[in-house]
Structures are given as structure tokens and as C-alpha cells.
C-alpha positions, -999 to +999 in steps of 0.1 A: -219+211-120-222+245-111-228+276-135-222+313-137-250+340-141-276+319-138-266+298-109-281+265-112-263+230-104-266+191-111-257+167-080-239+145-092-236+122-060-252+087-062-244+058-085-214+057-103-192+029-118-158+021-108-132-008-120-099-010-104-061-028-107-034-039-085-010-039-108+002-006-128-021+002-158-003-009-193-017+029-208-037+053-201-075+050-192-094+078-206-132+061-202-151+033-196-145+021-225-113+022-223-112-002-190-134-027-207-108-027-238-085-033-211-101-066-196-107-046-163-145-049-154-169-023-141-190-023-107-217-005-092-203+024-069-219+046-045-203+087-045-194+095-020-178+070-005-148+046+003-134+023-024-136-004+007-171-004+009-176-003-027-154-036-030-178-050-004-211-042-019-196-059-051-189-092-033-147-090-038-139-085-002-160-091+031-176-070+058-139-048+068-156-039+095-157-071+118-125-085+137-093-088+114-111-080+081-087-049+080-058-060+081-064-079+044-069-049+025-033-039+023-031-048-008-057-023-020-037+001-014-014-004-045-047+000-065-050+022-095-086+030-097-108+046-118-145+059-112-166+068-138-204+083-147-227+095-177-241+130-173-264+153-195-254+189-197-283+211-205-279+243-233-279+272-209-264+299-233-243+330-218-230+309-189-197+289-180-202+255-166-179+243-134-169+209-120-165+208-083-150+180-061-152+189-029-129+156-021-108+135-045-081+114-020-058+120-030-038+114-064-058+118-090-065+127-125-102+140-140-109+133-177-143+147-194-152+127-225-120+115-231-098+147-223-081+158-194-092+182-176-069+187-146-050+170-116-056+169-077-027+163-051-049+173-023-079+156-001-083+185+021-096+209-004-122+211-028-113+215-068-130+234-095-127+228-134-138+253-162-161+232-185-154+262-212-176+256-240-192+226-229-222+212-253-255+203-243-264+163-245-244+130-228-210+136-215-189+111-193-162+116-164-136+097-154-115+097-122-085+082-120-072+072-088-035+067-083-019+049-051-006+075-024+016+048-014+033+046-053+032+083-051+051+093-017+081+064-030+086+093-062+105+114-032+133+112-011+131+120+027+158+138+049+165+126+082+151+163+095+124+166+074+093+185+089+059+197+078+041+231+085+007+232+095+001+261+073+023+281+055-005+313+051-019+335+073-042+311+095-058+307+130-066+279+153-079+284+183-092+265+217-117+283+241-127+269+275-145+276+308-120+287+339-148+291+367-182+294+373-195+317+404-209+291+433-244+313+423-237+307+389-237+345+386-202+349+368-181+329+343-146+330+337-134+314+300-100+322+284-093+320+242-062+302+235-046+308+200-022+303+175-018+322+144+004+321+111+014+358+107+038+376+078+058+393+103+053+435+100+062+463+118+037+484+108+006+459+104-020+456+135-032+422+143-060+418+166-079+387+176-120+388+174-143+364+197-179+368+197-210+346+203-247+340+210-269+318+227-304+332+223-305+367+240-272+363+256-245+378+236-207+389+240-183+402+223-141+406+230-113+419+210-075+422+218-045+431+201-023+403+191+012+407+208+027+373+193+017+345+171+003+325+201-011+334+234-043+341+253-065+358+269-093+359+293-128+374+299-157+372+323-192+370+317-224+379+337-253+353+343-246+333+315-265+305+300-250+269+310-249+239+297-258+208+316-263+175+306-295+154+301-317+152+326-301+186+346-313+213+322-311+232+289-274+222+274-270+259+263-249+267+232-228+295+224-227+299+184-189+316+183-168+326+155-131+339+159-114+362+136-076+368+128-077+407+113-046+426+101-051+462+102-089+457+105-092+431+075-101+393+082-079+368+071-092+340+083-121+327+111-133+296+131-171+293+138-179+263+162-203+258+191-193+260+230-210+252+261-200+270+292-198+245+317-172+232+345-165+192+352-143+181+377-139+143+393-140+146+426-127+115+448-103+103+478-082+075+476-099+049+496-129+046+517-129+041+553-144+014+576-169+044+586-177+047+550-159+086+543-148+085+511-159+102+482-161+096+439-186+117+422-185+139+395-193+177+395-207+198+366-209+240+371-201+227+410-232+205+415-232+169+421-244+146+392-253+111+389-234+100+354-252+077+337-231+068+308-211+043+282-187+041+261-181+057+230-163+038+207-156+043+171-189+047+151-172+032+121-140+018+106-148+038+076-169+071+087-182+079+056-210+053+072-205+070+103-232+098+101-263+073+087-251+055+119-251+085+152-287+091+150-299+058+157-269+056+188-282+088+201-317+073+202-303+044+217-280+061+244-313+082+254-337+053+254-310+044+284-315+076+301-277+081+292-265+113+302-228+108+296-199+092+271-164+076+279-144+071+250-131+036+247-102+028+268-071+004+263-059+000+296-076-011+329-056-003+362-077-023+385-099-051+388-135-058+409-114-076+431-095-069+460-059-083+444-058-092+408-022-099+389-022-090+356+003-089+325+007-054+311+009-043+270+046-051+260+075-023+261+104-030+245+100-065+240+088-075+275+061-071+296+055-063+338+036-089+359+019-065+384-004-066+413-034-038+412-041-042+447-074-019+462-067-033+496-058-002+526-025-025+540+004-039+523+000-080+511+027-102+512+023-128+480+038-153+458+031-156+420+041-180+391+037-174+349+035-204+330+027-212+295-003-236+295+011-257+265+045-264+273+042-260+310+071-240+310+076-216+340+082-178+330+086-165+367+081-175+398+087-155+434+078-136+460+065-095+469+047-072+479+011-057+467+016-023+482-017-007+496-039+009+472-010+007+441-002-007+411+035-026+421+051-041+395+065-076+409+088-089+378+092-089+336+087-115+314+099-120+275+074-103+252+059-134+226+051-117+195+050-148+174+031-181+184+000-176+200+002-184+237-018-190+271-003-177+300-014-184+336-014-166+365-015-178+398-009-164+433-013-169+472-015-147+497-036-145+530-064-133+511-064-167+495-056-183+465-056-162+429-056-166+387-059-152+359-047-157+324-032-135+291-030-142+255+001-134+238+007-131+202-008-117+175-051-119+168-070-132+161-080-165+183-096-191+175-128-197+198-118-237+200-085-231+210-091-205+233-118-230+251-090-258+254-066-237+267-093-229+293-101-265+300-068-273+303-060-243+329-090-255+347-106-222+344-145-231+330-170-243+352-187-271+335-217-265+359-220-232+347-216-241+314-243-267+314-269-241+330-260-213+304-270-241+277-230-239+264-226-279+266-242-303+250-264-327+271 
């Protein structure tokens, strides 16, 4: 709560209440009260936050965040729901009293003691209420949140229909590094841009970069020709960013303007490092050992030592209690680098590997990743492990250093499946296996299909401790 003349506020994060309904409310809810009256009961719930996590902490669904969980919460969201929480309101005469959300997703209606005060539409924005004439003492507020879903089926859709980014004057922007000097004496970086502009003869619009990284400063302006373009600019001796373990990871604190006429009408203030990374490999390696797979950053050579980087949370109002403790982690490792999680691996640690692709249009390729510098002549076979039916069966040709697709197969979206694949070729014998349809597996069946393929090594098994003795 946030006053006038006197500013002075009263965080009103932290424990709330909240009950909820998958069916449509019988009336209207304007307090607790109200919702108890109603046979709905009340929990404890954490602001801000995600109505997920507070049905977690209250015991009514389980951890979301671990294998299917997910997909079970559909349901939730039909829910109605309503937050609530007592306040007191302190006499501070000659002053008006403000209520500010600075996120409500996204339907929703805000009652104070009983009365409503306004509606949001919008989780992007932050929304204000006059509390005009508010009275010292105990006050309570209610949210009510309605279903997106219920609320997008109120309109009708056109075939053509299309959204706007922004319909005001508005800038977005993207600024990276062109070159670096061999000496590291000169950079090269170029602004890319796209503005929202009323269109006006007579109006001058000029784009604004500056920024600052401790005594190093710059600043560029140009006039803006058309809504998008861009331009770019040199600098001399600039600080660089490097990563861990190579020096300082320099920042530039920027901020971009949009002016009309020498006005601002809007800005973007982020951080940049100026910095070049390039991947730098050949094909294969020779028997003499040329070859070459290292990465380059402002032109030097650096040993990556990295992992992945895969989504912090499933629901990222957890996710920044969560990055400190994984950037201690990934520097405990000497990590230096991140990969984002990836879907799709083109080849294997071996030589020749056949493997099943995602589906397209309801089937799926059999091919052979092949890391081998000659052609290989094979033959392959698909069969279900269950039924012992045979999918394909044939003959090709892993081309050198490719990814050859060899044949197609139906796509199984339904009952969950073991597929193996087998080849020969002069390389010798080859398998490996796919599960088709949908997650999750069960760990029992997945271990029988895998007996039954012959593909566990009870030897290896027994030493790992995974049989009984």
C-alpha cells in the first residue's frame, strides 16, 4: 500500500489465504467469509507465487515438478480462485492510500472489505487502486481469480486473426559484437532495432545508444530513417569479456532511447559484454591426427569446461531461490561454460549407431549416424520386441561422415512399445533400441523388455549390486 505526500508503504507479500473451485461459483465471493458460507475451505498461501505450488504445500496435488506430475493439473486450469488477506491501515491524515499489484494473471477481480474495487485483464502490467478515504484499523482483500481458459471461449476467432506487439510508440532492440582487432585494439558492434512509430512528416526520430563499463564510456546517436534497421560503430581498446578462468567478464551498463523531436518515448537498459565466440572445427580427423574442434573467444583458444543448462524450474517463481546455489555449484566444477539442454543427438560414441528419429507426420526415419571417413555397406531390421513383428528389414548404405536415412516406419502413438535395432556390417554386428508411445514407463517393464531383447548383462548387474544374490 503505497501513499501520497508522505510516501510510506506496507509489503504486503508473504502469507495469505486462498480457497478455490473447479466448478463455476453459484454467486459472488466478496470475502472469506463468504467462501466459508460457501463450503469452499481456506489454505495457507504464499504471495507471490503459483496457485500450483500452493496446492502442493497444502497436500491436494504432488511435487509438479517430477516426471508426468504436469500433465495432471489440467484440470486446474478451469479453477475459479480466490486469494485473500487481513491488513491494518494506519491514520495518516492529508494523504491518499494506493493498492499496487504489480502482477495479477490474469482475469481477475479485487474486492476491499467487501466492495469492488476494480478489474485486471492483464499479467504484464502492474495495477493501481485509489483507496479514497480509507479508515485506519483491519481491512480485508480479496482476489478473485477467473480461468483464462473460460475467458478466451467469451470470443470468436477469425481465420486471419493476428496480434500486435505494441500498438504505441515502442522500441526493442538487439546489440552485438561484429569483430574484435587480432590486438584487441578495436571492436566493431552494430545496434539492431525495431520501433513502433506514429508516422509524421515533420517529427525527427533518432535512436540513442550509450554505455559504461568503469572508465570506458561511449556514446552514438543516429537518425532513424525507418521503423527498423541498424547501425554500426567502432570502439577503441575496449574492455572484454571473457569467461571464468580467462579474465575480468567486463560489462557494459547500456540504455537505448527512441526520441521524437528530442523527447524520449521509450528506452531499454540491459547489460552487454563485448566479446566474439566462434566454433572452430573440420570435418574429420586424419590418420596423422590434423583435425581441429575448439572454441574461440575475442580469437583465442579456450578450453570449455561446461554443462548443461536446463530449466531451473517448472514453475520459476522458485527459480531465483534456486540459481545461486547452481552458480556455486557450476564454479565449485571450475565450469566456465553452459549448453542449453538439447532434444536431439546427431551422433553416437560409436563408429555406426542406427537410431529411430522423433516422428514427422506420423512416421519416423531409421538412420545411420555413421563418424566413419568411407562409405559402409549394411543390413538393418526393426522389430517390436512383444509381438515379434518385423517393421523393416533391408539393405544400404552409411555414407561417410553423414546422417543417411535408410527407411520409415509407422509412427506408434498409442500402446507403449520396444523397438529393436539390429544391424551388420564389416564393422561387426550392431543394436540398439526406442520406445514408442506416450510416457511415462514403467521401470519393470522397461527391464523385461530389456531381458527379453537380450540387452542387460547380468554380470554387470550383479557387480553394480542391481540383482539380488
Amino acid at each position: 500500500m503505497q501513499t501520497g505526500q508522505q510516501p510510506a508503504s506496507l509489503d504486503l507479500d508473504g502469507a495469505w489465504s486462498f480457497a478455490y473451485s473447479l466448478e463455476p461459483p453459484a454467486g459472488e465471493y466478496r470475502s472469506s467469509l463468504d467462501l466459508v458460507q460457501a463450503g469452499l475451505p481456506l489454505y495457507r498461501a504464499t504471495v507471490p507465487g503459483n496457485l500450483e505450488l500452493d496446492l502442493q504445500a497444502a497436500g491436494i496435488i504432488v511435487e509438479p515438478f517430477y516426471g508426468m506430475n504436469i500433465a495432471g493439473l489440467s484440470a486446474y486450469e478451469r479453477a475459479h480462485v480466490w486469494y485473500s488477506r487481513r491488513f491494518r491501515a494506519e491514520e495518516r491524515p492529508g494523504t491518499t492510500a494506493e493498492l499496487v499489484f504489480e502482477g495479477l494473471g490474469c482475469c481477475a477481480e479485487v474486492y476491499l472489505d467487501g466492495v469492488l474495487l476494480g478489474m485486471a485483464d492483464n499479467m504484464l502490467i502492474a495495477h493501481t487502486f485509489r483507496l479514497d478515504g480509507l479508515p485506519p484499523g483491519e481491512h480485508e482483500l480479496l482476489v478473485h481469480i477467473r480461468p483464462a481458459v473460460e475467458e478466451a471461449r467469451r470470443y470468436a476467432y477469425p481465420p486471419s486473426l493476428s496480434a500486435l506487439q505494441s500498438n504505441y510508440e515502442s522500441l526493442e532492440v538487439f546489440l552485438e559484437t561484429l569483430e574484435i582487432a587480432p590486438d584487441h585494439s578495436r571492436a566493431t558492434l552494430a545496434l539492431h532495432y525495431q520501433a513502433v512509430a506514429r508516422a509524421s512528416v515533420a517529427a525527427r526520430y533518432e535512436i540513442e545508444l550509450s554505455g559504461r563499463c568503469g572508465d570506458a564510456a561511449f556514446c552514438e546517436k543516429r537518425a532513424m530513417l525507418f521503423s527498423a534497421g541498424s547501425f554500426s560503430f567502432s570502439l577503441q581498446r575496449p574492455p572484454l569479456w571473457w569467461p571464468r578462468g580467462r579474465g575480468e567478464p567486463a560489462l557494459y551498463d547500456c540504455r537505448v532511447r527512441l526520441l521524437r523531436d528530442g523527447q524520449e518515448l521509450d528506452r531499454h537498459q540491459f547489460r552487454h559484454g563485448i566479446r566474439t565466440v566462434s566454433l572452430e572445427k573440420t570435418s574429420i580427423t586424419d590418420p596423422g591426427g590434423k583435425g581441429e574442434f575448439c572454441f574461440r573467444v575475442n580469437g583465442e583458444k579456450v578450453y570449455v569446461q561446461g554443462s548443461n543448462w536446463v530449466p531451473v524450474d517448472a514453475f520459476h517463481s522458485r527459480d531465483r531461490g534456486r540459481i545461486a546455489r547452481i552458480i556455486s555449484l557450476a564454479e565449485d566444477l571450475g565450469c566456465n561454460s553452459r549448453k542449453l539442454a538439447y532434444s536431439f543427438i546427431k551422433r553416437s560414441q560409436e563408429p555406426l549407431c542406427l537410431v529411430l528419429q522423433e516422428p514427422q507426420n506420423w512416421r519416423q526415419a531409421l538412420v545411420a549416424c555413421s563418424d566413419l571417413r568411407c562409405d559402409l555397406p549394411l543390413e538393418y531390421t526393426v522389430r517390436d520386441v512383444d509381438s515379434g513383428e518385423l517393421l523393416i528389414q533391408g539393405r544400404g548404405v552409411a555414407r561417410a561422415d553423414a546422417v543417411t536415412v535408410l527407411g520409415q516406419i509407422p509412427f506408434s502413438m498409442g500402446a507403449r512399445r520396444f523397438y529393436l535395432l539390429a544391424w551388420q556390417s564389416d564393422f561387426g554386428p550392431g543394436r540398439n533400441h526406442y520406445l514408442a508411445g506416450n510416457p511415462p514407463f514403467e521401470l519393470a517393464q522397461y527391464r523385461g523388455w530389456l531381458e527379453k531383447a537380450g540387452m542387460l548383462d547380468k554380470e554387470w548387474l550383479e557387480q553394480g549390486g542391481f540383482l539380488n544374490p
